[in-house]
The first five atom37 places (N, CA, C, CB, O) and aatype in JSON, in Angstrom:
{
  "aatype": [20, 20, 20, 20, 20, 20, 20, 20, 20, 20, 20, 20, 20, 20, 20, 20, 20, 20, 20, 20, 20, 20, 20, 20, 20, 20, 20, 20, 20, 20, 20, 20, 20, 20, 20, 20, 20, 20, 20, 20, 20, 20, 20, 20, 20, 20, 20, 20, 20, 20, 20, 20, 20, 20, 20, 20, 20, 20, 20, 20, 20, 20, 20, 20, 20, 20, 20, 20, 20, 20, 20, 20, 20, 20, 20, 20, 20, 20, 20, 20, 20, 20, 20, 20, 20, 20, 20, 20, 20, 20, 20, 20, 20, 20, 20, 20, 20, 20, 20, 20, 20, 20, 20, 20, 20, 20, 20, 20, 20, 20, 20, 20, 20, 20, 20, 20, 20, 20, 20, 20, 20, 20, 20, 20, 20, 20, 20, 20, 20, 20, 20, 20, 20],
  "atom_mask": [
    [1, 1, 1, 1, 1],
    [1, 1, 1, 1, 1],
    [1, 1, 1, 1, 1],
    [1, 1, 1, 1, 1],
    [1, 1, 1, 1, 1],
    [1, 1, 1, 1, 1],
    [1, 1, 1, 1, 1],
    [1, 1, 1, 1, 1],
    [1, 1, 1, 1, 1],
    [1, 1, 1, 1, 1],
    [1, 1, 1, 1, 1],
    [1, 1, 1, 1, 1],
    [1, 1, 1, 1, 1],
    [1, 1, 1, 1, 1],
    [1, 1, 1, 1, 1],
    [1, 1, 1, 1, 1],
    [1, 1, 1, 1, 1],
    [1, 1, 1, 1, 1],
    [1, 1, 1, 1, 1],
    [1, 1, 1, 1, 1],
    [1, 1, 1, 1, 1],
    [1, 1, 1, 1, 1],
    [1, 1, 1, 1, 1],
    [1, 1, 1, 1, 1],
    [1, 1, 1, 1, 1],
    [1, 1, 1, 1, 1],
    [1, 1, 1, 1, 1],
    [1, 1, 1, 1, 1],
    [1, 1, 1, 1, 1],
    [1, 1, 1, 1, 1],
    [1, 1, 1, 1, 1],
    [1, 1, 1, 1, 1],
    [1, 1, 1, 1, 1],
    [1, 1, 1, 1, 1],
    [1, 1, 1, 1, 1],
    [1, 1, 1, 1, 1],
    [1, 1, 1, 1, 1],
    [1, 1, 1, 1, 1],
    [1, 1, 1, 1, 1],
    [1, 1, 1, 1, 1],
    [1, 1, 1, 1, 1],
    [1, 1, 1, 1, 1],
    [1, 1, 1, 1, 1],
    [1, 1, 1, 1, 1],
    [1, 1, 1, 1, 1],
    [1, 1, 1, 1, 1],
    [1, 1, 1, 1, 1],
    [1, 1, 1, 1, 1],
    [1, 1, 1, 1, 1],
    [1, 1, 1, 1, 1],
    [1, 1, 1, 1, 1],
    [1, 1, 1, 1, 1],
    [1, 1, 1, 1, 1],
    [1, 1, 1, 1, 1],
    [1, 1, 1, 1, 1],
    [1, 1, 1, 1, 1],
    [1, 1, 1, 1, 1],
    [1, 1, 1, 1, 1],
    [1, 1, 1, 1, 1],
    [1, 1, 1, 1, 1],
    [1, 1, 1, 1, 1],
    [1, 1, 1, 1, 1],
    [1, 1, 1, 1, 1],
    [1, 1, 1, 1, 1],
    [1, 1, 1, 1, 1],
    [1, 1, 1, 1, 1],
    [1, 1, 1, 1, 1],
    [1, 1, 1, 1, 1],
    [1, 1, 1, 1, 1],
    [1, 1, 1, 1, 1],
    [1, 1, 1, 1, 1],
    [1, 1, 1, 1, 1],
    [1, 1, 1, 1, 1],
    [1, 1, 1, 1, 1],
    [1, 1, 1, 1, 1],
    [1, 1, 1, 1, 1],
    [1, 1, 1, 1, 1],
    [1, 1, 1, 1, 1],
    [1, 1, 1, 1, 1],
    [1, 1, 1, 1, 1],
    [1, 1, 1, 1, 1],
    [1, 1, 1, 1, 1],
    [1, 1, 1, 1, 1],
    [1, 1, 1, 1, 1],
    [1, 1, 1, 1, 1],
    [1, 1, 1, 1, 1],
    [1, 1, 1, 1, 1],
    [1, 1, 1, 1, 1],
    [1, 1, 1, 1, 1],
    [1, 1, 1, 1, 1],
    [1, 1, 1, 1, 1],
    [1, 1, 1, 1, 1],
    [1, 1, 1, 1, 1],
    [1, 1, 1, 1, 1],
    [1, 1, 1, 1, 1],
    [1, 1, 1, 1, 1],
    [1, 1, 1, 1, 1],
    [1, 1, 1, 1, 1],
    [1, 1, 1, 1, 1],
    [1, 1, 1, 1, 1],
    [1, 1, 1, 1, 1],
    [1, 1, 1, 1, 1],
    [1, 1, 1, 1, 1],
    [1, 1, 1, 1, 1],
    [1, 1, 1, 1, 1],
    [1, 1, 1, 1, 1],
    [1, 1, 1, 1, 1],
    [1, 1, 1, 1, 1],
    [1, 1, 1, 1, 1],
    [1, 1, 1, 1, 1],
    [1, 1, 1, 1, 1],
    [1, 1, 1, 1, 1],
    [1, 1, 1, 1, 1],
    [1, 1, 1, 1, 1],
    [1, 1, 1, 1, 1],
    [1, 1, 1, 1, 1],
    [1, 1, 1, 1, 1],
    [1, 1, 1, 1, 1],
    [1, 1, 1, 1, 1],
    [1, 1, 1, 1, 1],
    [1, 1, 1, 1, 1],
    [1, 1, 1, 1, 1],
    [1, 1, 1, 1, 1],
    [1, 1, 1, 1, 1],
    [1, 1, 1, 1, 1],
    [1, 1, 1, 1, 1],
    [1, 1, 1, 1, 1],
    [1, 1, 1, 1, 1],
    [1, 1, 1, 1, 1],
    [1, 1, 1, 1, 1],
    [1, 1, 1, 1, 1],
    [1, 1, 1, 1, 1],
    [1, 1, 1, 1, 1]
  ],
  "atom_positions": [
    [[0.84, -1.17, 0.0], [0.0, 0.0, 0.0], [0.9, 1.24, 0.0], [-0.96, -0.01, 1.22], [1.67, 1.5, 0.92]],
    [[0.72, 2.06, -1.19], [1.31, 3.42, -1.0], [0.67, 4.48, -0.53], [1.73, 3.86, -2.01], [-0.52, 4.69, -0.75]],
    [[1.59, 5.4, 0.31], [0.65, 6.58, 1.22], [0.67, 7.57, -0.16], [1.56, 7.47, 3.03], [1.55, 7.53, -1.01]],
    [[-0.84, 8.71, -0.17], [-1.11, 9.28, -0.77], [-1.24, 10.99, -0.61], [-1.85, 8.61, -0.96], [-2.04, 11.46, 0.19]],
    [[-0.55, 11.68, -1.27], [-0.65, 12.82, -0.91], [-1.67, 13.84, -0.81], [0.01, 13.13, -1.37], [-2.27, 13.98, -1.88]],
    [[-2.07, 14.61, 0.13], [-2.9, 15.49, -0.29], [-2.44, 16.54, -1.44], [-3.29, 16.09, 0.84], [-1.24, 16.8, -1.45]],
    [[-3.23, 17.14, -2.36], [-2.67, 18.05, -2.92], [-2.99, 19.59, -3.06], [-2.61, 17.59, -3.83], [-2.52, 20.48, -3.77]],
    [[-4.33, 19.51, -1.73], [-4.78, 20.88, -1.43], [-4.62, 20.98, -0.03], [-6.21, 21.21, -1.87], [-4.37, 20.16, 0.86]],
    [[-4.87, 22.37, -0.07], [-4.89, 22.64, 1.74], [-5.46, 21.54, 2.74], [-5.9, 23.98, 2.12], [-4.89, 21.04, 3.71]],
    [[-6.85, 21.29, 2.21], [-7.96, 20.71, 3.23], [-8.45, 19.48, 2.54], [-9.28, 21.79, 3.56], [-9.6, 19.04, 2.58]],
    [[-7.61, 19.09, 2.0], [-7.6, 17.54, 0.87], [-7.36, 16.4, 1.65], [-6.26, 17.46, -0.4], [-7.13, 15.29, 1.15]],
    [[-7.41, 16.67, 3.18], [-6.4, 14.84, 3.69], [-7.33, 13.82, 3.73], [-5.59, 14.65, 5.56], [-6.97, 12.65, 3.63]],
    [[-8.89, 14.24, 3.91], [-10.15, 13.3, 3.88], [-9.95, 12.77, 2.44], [-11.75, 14.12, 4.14], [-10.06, 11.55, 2.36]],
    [[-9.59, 13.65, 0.87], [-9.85, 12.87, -0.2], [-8.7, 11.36, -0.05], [-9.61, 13.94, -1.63], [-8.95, 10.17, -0.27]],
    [[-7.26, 12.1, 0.44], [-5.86, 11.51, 0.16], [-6.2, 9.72, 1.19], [-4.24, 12.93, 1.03], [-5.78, 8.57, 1.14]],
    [[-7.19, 10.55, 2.0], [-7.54, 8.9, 3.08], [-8.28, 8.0, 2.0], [-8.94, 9.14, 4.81], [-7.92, 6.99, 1.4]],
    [[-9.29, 8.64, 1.97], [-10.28, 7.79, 1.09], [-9.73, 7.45, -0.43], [-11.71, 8.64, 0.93], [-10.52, 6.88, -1.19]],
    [[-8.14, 7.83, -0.98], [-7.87, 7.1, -2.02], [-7.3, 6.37, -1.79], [-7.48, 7.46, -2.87], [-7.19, 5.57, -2.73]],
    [[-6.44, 5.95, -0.45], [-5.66, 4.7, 0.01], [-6.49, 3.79, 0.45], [-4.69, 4.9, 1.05], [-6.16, 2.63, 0.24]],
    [[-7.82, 4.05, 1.2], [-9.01, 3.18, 1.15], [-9.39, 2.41, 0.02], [-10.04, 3.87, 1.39], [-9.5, 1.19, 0.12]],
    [[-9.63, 3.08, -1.17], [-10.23, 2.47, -2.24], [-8.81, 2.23, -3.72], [-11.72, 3.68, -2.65], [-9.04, 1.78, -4.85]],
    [[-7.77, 2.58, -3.3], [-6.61, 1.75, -3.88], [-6.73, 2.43, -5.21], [-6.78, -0.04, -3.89], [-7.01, 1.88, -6.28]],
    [[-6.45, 3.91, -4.99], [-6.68, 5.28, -6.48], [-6.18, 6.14, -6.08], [-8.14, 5.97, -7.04], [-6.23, 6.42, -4.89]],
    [[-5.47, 6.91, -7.07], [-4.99, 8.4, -6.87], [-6.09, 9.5, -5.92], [-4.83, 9.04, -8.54], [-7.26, 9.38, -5.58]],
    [[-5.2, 10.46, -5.72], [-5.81, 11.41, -4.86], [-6.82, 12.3, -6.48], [-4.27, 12.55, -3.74], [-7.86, 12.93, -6.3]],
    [[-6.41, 12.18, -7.37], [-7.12, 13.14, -8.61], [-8.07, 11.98, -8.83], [-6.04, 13.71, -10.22], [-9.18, 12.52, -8.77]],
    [[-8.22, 10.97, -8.99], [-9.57, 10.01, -9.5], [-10.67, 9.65, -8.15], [-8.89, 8.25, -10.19], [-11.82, 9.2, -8.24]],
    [[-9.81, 10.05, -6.77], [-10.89, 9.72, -5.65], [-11.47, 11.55, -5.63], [-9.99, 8.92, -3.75], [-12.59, 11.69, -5.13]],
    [[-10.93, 12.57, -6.02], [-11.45, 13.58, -5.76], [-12.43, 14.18, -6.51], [-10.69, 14.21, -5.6], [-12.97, 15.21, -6.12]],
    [[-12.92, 13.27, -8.27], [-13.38, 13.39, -8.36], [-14.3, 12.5, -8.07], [-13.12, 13.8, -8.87], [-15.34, 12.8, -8.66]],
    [[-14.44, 11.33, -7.3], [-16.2, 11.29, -7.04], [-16.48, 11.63, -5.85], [-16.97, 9.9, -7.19], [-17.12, 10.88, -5.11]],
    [[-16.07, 12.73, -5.5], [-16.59, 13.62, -4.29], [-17.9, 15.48, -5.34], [-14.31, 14.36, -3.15], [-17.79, 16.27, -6.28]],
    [[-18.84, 15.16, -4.28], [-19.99, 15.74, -5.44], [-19.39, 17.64, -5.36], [-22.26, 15.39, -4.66], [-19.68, 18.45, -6.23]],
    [[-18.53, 17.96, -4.07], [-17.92, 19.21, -4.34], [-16.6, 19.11, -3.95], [-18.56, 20.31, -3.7], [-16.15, 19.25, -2.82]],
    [[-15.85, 18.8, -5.26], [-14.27, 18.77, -5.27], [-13.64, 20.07, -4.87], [-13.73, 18.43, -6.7], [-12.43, 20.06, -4.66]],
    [[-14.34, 21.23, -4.72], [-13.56, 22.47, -4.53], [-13.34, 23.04, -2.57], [-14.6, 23.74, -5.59], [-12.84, 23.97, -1.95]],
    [[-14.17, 21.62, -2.23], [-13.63, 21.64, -0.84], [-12.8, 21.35, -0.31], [-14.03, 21.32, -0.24], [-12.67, 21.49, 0.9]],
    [[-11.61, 20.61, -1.41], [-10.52, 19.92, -0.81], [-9.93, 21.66, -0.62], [-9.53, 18.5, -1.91], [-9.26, 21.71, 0.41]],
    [[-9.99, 22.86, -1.23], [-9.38, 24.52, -1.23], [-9.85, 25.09, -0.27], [-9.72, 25.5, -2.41], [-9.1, 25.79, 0.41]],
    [[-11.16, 24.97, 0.07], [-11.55, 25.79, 1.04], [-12.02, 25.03, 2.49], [-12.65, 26.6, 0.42], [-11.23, 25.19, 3.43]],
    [[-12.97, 24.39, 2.68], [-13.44, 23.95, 4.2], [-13.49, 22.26, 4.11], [-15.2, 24.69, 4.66], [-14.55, 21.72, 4.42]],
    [[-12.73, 21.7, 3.83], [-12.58, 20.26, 3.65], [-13.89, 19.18, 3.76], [-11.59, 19.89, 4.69], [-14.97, 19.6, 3.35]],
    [[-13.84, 18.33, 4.11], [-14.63, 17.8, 4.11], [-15.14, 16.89, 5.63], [-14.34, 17.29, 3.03], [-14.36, 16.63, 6.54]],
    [[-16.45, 16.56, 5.6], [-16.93, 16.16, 6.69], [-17.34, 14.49, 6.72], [-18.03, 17.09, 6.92], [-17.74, 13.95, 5.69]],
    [[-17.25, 14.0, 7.53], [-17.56, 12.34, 7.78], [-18.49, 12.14, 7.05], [-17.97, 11.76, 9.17], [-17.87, 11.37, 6.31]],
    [[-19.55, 12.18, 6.57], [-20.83, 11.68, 5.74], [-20.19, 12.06, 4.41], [-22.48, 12.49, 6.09], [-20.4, 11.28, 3.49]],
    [[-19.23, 13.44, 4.07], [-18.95, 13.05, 2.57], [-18.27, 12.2, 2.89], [-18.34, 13.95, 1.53], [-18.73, 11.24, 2.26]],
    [[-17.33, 11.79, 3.55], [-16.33, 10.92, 3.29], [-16.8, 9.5, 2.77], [-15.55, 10.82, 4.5], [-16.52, 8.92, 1.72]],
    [[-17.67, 9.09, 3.9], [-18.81, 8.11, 3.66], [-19.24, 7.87, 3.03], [-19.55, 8.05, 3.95], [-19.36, 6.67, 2.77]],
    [[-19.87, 8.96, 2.2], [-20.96, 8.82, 1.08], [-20.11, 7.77, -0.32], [-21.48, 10.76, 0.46], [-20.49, 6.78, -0.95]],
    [[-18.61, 8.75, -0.36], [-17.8, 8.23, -1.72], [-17.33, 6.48, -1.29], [-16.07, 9.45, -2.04], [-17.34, 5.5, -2.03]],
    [[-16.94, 6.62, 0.24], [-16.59, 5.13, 0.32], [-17.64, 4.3, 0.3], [-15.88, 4.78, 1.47], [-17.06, 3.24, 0.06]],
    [[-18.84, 4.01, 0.38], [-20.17, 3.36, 0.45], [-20.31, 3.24, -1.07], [-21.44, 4.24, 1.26], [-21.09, 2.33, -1.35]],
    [[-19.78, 3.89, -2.2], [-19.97, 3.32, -3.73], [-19.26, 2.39, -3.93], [-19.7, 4.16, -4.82], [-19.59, 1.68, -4.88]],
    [[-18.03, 2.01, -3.17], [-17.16, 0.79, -3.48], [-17.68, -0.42, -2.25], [-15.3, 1.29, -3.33], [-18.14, -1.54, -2.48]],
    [[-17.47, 0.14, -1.11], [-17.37, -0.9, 0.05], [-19.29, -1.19, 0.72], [-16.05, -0.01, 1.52], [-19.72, -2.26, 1.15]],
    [[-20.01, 0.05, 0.62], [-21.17, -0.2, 1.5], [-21.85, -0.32, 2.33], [-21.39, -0.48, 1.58], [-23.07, -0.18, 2.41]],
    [[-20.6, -0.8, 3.52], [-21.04, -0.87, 5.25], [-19.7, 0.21, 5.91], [-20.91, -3.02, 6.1], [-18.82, -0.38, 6.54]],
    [[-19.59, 1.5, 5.78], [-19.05, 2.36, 6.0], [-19.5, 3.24, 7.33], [-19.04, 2.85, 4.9], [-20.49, 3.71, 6.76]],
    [[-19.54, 3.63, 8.19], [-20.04, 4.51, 9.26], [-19.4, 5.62, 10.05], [-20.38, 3.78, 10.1], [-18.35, 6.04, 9.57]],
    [[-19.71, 6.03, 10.87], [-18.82, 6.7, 11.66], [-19.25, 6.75, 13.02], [-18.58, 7.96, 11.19], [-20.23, 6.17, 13.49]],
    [[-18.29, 7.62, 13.72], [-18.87, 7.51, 15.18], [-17.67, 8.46, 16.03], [-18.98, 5.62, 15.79], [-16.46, 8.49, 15.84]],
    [[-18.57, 9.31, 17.14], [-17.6, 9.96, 17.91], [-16.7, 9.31, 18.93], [-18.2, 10.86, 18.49], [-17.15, 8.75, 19.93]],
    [[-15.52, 9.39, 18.66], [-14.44, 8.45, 18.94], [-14.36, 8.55, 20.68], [-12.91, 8.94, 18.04], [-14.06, 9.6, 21.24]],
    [[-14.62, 7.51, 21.27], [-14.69, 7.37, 23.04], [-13.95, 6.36, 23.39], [-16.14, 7.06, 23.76], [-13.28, 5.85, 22.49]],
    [[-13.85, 5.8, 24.7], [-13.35, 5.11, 25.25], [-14.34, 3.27, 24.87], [-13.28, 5.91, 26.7], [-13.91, 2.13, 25.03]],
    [[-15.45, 3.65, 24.46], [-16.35, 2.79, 24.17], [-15.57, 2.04, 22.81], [-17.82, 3.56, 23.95], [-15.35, 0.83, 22.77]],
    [[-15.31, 2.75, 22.03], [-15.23, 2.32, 20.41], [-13.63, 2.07, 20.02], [-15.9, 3.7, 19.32], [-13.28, 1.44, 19.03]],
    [[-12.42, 2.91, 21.34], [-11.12, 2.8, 20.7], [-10.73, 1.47, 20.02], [-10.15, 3.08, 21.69], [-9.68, 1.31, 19.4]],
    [[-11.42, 0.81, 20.15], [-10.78, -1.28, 19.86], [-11.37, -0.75, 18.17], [-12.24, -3.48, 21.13], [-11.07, -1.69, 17.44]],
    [[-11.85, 0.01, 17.6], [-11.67, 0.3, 15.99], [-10.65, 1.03, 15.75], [-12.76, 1.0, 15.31], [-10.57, 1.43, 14.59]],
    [[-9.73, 1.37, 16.54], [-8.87, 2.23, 15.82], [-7.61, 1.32, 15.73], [-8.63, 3.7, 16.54], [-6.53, 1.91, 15.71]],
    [[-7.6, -0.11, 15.68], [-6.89, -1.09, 15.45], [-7.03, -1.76, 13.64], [-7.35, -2.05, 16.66], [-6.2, -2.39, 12.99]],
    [[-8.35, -1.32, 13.3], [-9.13, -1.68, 11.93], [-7.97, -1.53, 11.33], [-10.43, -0.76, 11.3], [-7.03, -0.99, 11.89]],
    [[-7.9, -2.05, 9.98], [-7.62, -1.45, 8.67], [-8.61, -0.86, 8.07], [-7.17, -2.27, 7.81], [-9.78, -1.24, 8.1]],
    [[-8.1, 0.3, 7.37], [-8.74, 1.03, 7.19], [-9.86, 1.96, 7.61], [-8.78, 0.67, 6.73], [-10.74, 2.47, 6.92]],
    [[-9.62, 2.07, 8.88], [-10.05, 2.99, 9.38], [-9.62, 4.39, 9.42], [-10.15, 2.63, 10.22], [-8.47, 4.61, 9.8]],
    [[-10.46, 5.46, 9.06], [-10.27, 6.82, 8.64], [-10.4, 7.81, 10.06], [-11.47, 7.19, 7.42], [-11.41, 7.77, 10.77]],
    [[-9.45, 8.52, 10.3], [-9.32, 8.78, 11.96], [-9.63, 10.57, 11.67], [-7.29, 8.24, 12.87], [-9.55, 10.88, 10.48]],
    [[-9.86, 11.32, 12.29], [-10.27, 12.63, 12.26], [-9.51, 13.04, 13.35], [-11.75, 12.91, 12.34], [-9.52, 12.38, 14.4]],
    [[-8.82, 14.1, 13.21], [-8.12, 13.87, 14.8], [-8.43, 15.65, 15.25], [-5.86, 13.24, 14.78], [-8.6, 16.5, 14.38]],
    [[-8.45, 15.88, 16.4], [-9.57, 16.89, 16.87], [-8.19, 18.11, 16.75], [-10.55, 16.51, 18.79], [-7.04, 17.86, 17.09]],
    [[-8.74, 19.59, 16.11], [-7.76, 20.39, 16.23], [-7.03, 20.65, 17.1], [-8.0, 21.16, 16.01], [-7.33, 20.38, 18.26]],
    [[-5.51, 21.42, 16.68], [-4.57, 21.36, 17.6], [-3.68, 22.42, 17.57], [-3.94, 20.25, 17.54], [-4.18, 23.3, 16.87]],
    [[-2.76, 22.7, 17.92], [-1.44, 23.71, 17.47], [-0.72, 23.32, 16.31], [-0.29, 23.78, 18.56], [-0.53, 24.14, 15.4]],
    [[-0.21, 21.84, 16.25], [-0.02, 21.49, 15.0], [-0.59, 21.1, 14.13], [0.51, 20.99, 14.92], [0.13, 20.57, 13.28]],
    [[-2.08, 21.11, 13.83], [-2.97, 20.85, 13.4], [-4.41, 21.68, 13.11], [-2.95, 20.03, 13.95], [-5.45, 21.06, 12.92]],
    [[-4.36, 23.15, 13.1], [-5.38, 24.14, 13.41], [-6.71, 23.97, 13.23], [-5.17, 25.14, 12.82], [-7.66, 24.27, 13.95]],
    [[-6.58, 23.16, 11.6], [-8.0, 22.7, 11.33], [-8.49, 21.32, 11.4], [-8.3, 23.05, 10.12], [-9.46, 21.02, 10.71]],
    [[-7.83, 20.26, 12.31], [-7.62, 18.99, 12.45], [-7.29, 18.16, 11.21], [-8.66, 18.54, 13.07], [-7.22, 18.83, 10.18]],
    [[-7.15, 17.3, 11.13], [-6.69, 16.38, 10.03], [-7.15, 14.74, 10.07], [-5.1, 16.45, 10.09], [-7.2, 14.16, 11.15]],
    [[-7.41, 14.2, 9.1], [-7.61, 13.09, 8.27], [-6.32, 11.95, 8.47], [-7.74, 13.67, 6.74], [-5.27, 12.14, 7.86]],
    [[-6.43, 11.23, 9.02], [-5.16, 10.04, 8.41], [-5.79, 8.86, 8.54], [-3.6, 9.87, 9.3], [-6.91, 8.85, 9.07]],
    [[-5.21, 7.68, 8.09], [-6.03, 6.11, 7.68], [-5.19, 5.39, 8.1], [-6.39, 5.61, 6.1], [-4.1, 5.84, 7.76]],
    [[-5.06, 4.08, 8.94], [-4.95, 2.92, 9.5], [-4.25, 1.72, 8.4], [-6.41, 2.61, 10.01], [-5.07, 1.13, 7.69]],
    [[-3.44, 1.5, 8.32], [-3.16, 0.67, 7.01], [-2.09, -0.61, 8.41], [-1.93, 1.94, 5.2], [-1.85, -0.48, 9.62]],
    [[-1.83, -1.4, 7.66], [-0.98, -2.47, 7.6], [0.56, -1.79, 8.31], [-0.9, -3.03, 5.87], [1.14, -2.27, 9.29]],
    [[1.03, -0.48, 7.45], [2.4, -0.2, 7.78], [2.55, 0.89, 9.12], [3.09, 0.44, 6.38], [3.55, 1.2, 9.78]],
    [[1.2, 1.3, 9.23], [0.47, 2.48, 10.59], [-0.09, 3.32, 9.96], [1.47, 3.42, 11.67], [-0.5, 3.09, 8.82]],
    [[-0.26, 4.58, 10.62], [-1.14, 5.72, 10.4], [-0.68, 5.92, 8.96], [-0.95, 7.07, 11.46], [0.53, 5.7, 8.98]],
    [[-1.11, 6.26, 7.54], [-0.9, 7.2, 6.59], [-1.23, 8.21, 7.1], [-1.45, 7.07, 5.46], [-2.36, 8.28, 7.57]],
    [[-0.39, 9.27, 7.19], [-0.83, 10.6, 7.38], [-0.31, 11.6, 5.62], [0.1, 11.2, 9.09], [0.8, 11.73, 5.11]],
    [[-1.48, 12.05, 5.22], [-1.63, 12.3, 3.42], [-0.58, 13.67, 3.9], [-3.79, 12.75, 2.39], [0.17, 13.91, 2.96]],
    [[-0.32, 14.59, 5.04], [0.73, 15.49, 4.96], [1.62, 14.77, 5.64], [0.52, 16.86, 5.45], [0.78, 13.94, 5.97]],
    [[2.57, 14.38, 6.13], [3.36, 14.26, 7.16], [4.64, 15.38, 7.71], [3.84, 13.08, 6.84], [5.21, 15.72, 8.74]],
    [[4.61, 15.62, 6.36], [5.44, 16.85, 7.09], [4.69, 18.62, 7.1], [7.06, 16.91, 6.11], [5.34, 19.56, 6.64]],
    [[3.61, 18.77, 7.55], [2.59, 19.47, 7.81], [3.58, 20.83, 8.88], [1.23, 18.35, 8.6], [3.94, 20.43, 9.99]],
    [[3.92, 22.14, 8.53], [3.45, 22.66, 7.91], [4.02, 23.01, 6.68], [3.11, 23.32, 8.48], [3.76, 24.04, 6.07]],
    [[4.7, 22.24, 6.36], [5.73, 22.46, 5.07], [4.74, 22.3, 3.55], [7.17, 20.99, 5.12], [4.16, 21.29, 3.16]],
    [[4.77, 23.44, 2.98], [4.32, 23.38, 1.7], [4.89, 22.7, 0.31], [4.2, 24.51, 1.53], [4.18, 22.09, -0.48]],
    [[5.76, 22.84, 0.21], [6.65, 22.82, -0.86], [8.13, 22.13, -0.89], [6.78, 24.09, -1.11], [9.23, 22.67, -0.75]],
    [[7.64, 20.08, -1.21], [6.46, 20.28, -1.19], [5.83, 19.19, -0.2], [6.0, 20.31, -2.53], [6.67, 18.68, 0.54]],
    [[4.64, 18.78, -0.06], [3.81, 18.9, 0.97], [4.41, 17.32, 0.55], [2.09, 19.67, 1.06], [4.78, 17.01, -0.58]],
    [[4.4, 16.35, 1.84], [4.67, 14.79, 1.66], [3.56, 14.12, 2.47], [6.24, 14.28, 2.24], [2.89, 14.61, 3.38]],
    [[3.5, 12.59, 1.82], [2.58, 11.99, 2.63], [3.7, 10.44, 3.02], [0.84, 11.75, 1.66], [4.51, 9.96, 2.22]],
    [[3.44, 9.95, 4.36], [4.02, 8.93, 4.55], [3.37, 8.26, 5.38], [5.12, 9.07, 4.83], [2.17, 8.46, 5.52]],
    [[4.18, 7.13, 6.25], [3.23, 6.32, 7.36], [4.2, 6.85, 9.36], [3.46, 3.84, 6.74], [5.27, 7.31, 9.75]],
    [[3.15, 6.46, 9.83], [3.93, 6.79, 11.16], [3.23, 5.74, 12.41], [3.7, 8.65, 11.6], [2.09, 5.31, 12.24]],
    [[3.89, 5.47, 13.4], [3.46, 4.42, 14.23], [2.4, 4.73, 14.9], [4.34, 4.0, 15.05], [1.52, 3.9, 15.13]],
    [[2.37, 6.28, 15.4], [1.34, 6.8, 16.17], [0.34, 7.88, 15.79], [1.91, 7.19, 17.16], [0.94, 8.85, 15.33]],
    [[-0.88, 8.05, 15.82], [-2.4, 9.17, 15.63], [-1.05, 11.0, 16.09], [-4.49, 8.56, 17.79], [-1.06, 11.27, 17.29]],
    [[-0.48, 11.59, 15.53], [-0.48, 12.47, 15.53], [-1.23, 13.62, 16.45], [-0.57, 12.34, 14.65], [-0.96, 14.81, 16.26]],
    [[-2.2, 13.22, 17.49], [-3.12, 14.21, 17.61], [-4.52, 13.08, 18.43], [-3.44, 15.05, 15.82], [-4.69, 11.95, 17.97]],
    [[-5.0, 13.36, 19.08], [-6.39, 12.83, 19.96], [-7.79, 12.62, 18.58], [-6.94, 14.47, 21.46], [-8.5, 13.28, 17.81]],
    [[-7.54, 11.43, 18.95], [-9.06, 11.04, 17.65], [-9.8, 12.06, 18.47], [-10.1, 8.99, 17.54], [-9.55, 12.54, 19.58]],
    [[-10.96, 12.28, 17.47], [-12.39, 13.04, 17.41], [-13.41, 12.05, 16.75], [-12.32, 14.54, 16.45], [-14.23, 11.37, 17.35]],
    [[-13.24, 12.08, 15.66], [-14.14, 10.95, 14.59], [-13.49, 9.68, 14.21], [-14.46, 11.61, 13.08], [-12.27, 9.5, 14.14]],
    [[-14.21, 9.03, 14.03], [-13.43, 7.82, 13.72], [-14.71, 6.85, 12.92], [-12.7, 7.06, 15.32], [-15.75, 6.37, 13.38]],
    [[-14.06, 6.79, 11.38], [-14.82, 6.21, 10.2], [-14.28, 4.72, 10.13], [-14.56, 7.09, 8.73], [-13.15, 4.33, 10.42]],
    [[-15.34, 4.0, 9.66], [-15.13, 2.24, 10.35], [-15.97, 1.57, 9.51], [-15.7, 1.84, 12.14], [-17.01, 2.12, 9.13]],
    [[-15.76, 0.72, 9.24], [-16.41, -0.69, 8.45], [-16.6, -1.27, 9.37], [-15.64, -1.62, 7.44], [-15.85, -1.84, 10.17]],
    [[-18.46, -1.05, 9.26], [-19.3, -2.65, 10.41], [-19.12, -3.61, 9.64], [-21.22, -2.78, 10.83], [-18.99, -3.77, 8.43]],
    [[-19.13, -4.33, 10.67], [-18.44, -6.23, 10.39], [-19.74, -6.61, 10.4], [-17.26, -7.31, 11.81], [-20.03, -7.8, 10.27]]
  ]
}
């Protein structure tokens, strides 16, 4: 599995959901129904949902507690992690085999912007997107 870059500001929800469904960050962004949010206010758990439910189907989400952490072991699970100092507008990363993809990793560096894997959530889940079994 290769980690995927974001390629806009507020793109890390598309860059998750193309390592989910095994596609570029330009072919998962377009079947999102307003691509011009990866520029301005990113995107929210139900879009995210909506695009992964055309491939997979049993997709959900849920506010991430002490109840539910035993999903953040999943593959493929899409993590939301609640804003921060290094993180202002929170961020997107996905659960794979090798650890977290995080679609920036070297966040706040622009130029240019990288995506890689890391052992640990960057930041305190908030949301946390999951395939019911």
């Amino acid at each position: 599995m290769k980690s995927v870059t974001q390629e806009e500001p507020m793109g890390c929800g598309i860059a998750c959901v193309a390592v989910a469904l095994g596609k570029s960050y330009q072919q998962t962004k377009s079947l999102f129904d307003n691509p011009e949010f990866a520029s301005t206010r990113g995107y929210y758990c139900r879009e995210l949902i909506k695009v992964l439910n055309k491939k997979f189907s049993n997709y959900n989400f849920s506010k991430a507690n002490e109840k539910n952490k035993n999903l953040l072991m999943q593959d493929r699970v899409i993590v939301f992690i609640e804003r921060s100092n290094k993180y202002p507008a929170g961020h997107y990363l996905i659960k794979t085999k090798k650890g977290w993809m995080n679609p920036w990793i070297n966040f706040p560096n622009i130029s240019p912007a990288k995506s890689g894997f890391q052992k640990n959530l960057p930041g305190k889940a908030q949301w946390i997107i999951y395939q019911k079994m």
